[in-house]
C-alpha positions as CSV (number, residue, x, y, z in Angstrom):
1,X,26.3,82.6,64.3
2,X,23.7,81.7,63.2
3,X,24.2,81.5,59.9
4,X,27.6,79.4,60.5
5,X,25.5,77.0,62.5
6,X,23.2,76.1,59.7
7,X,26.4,76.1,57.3
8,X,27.7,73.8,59.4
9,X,24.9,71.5,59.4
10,X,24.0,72.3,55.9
11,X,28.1,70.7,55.4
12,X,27.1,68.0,57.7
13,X,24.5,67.1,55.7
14,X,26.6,67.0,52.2
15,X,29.1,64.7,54.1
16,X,26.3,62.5,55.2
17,X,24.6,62.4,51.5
18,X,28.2,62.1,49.7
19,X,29.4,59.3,52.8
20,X,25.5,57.3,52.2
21,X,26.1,57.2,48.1
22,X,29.7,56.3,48.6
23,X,27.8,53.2,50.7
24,X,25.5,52.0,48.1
25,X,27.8,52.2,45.3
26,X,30.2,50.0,47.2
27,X,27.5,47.3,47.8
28,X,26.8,47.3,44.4
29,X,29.8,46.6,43.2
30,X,30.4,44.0,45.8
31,X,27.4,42.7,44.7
32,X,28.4,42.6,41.1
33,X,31.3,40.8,42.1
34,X,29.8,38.2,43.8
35,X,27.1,37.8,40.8
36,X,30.4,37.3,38.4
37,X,31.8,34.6,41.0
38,X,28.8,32.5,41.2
39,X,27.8,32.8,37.6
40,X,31.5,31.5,37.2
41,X,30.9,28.7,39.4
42,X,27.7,27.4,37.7
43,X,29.7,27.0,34.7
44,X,32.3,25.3,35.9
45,X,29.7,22.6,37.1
46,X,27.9,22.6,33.8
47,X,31.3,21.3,32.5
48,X,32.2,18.7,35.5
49,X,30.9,15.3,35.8
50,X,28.0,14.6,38.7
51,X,29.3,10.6,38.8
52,X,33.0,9.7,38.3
53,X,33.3,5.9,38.7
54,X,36.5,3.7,38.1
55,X,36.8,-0.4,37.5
56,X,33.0,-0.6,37.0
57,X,31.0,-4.0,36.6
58,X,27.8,-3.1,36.6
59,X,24.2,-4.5,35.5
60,X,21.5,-2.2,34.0
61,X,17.8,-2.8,34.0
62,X,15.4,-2.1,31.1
63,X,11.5,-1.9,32.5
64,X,12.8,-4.1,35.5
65,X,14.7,-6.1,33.3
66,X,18.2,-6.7,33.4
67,X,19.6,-5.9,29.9
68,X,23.0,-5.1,29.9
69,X,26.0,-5.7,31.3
70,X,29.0,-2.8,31.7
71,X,32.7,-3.5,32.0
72,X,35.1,0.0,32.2
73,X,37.9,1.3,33.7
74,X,36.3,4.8,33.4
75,X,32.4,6.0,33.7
76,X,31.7,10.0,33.8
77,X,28.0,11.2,33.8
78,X,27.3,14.7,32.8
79,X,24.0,14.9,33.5
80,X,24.0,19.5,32.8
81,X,25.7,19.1,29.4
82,X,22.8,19.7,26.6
83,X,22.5,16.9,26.1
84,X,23.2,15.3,28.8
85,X,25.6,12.2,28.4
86,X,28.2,9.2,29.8
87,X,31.2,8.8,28.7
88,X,33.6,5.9,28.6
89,X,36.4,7.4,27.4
90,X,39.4,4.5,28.7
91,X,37.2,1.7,26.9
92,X,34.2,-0.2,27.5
93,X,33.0,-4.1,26.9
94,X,29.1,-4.3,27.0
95,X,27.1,-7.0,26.5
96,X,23.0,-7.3,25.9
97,X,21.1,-9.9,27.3
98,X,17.9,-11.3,26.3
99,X,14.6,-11.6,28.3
100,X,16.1,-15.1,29.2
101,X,19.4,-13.6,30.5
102,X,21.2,-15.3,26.9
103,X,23.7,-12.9,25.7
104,X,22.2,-11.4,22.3
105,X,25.7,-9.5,21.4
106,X,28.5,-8.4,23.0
107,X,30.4,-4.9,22.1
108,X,33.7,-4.0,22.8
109,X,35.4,-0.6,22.0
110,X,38.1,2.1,22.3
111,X,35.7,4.9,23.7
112,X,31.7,5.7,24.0
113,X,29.1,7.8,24.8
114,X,25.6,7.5,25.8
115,X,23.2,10.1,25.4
116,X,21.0,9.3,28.0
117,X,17.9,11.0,26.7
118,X,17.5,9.6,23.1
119,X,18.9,6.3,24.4
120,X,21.7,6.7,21.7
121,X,25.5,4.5,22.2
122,X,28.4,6.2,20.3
123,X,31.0,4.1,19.3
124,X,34.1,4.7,18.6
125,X,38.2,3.4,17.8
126,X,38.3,-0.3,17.4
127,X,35.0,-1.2,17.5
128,X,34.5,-4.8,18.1
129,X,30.9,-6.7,18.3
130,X,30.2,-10.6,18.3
131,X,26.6,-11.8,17.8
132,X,24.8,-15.3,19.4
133,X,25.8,-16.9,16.0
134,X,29.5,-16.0,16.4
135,X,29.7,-13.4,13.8
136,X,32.3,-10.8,14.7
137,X,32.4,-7.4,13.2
138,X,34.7,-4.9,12.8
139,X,34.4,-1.0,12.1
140,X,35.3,2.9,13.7
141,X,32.4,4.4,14.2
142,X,29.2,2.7,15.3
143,X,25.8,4.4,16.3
144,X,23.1,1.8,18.0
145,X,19.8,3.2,18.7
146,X,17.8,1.6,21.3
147,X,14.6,3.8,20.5
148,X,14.7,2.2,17.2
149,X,16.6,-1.3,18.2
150,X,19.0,-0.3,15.2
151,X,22.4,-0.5,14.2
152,X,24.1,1.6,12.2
153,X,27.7,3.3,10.6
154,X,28.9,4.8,7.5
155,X,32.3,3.6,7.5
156,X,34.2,0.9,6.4
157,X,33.0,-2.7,8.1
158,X,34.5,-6.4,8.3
159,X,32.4,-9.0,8.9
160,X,34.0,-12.5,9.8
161,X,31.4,-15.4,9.3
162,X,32.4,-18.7,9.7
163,X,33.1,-19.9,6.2
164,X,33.9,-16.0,4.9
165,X,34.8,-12.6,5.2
166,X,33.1,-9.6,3.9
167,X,33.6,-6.1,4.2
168,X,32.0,-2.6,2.6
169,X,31.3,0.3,3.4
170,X,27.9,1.8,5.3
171,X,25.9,-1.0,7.3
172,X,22.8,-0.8,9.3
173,X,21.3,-4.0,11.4
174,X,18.8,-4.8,13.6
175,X,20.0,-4.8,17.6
176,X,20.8,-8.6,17.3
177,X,23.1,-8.1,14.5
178,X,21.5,-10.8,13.0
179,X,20.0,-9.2,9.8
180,X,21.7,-6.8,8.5
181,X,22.9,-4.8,5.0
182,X,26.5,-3.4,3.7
183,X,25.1,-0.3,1.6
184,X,28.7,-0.5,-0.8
185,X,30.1,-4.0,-1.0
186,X,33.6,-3.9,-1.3
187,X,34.6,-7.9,-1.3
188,X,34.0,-11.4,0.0
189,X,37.0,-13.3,1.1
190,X,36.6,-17.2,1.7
191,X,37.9,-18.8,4.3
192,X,39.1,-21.8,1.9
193,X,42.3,-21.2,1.0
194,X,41.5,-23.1,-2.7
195,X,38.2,-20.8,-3.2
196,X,39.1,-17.2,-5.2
197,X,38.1,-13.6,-3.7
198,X,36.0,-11.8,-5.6
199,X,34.5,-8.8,-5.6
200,X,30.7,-8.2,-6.4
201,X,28.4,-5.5,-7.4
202,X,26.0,-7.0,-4.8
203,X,26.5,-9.3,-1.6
204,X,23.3,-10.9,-0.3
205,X,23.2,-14.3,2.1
206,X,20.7,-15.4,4.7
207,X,22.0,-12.5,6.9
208,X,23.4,-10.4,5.1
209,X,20.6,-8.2,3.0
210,X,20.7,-5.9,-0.2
């Protein structure tokens, strides 16, 4: 009897140990799961916008200044992407003003990005800037720096000046696009229909440099 009675509870005590690691091993794995769900989830808002804006107008300040002015139909900020961007991806006009408030350029193109951080604008489709003088130039791909106030591309550029047209390929200018170099002249085109295009090794006027 007695023997049977601590079988019994001997038995009752496997059940118990198998029934308590049968437990744990089943949170475990539950709590596995729920590790793989979230970890999925933080990814998924790595990869998602934290601002999605439509038909913006919008003003931005530089050290309580304001120095820009925004016009899109789409503005996404990822602020977990590495780095961290915006992106106007449906087209963008922006202007830059001045300390007076006087348009210094205005910039109009297919899509951008801003990298936020290194205060970078990417530039990109049919790239389109004016300057105070009424310069207008043309290009792809444009990269302005505000870090540095520079602008700059390695692709082919048009420049339309009042009494010409030049074009090249490679430029870089200050944020003003008032002085600025082509790095591989390609032509100059006059707007007189009696004057002759030609094509020199080297273009150089007041604004443009070599």
């Amino acid at each position: 009897m007695s023997i049977k009675k601590d079988g019994f509870y001997i038995n009752r005590r496997k059940n118990i140990t198998i029934a308590f690691g049968a437990m744990v091993m089943f949170l475990l794995l539950s709590c596995s799961g729920k590790d793989k769900v979230l970890g999925t989830a933080v990814t998924e808002r790595d990869s998602l916008p934290v601002m999605d804006t439509r038909g913006v107008t919008t003003l931005i300040s530089d050290s309580g200044i304001i120095r820009y002015r925004i016009k899109t139909d789409e503005w996404l900020v990822f602020d977990r992407k590495n780095p961290s961007y915006w992106a106007f991806e449906k087209g963008i006009y922006l202007e830059n003003f001045d300390s007076t408030f006087q348009v210094e350029a205005s910039i109009q193109s297919d899509t951008a990005y801003y990298y936020d951080k290194q205060k970078l604008w990417k530039l990109m489709g049919n790239v389109f800037i004016k300057n105070l003088r009424g310069e207008k130039f043309n290009t792809e791909l444009l990269y302005w720096d505000q870090e540095k106030e520079k602008v700059y591309s390695d692709r082919f550029i048009r420049i339309e000046q009042p009494d010409r047209i030049i074009t090249g390929r490679g430029f870089d200018s200050n944020q003003q696009m008032t002085i600025y170099k082509i790095h591989k002249p390609e032509g100059i085109f006059y707007v007189d229909e009696e004057a002759m295009a030609m094509t020199p090794d080297s273009v150089q006027t007041d604004s443009v440099k070599q």
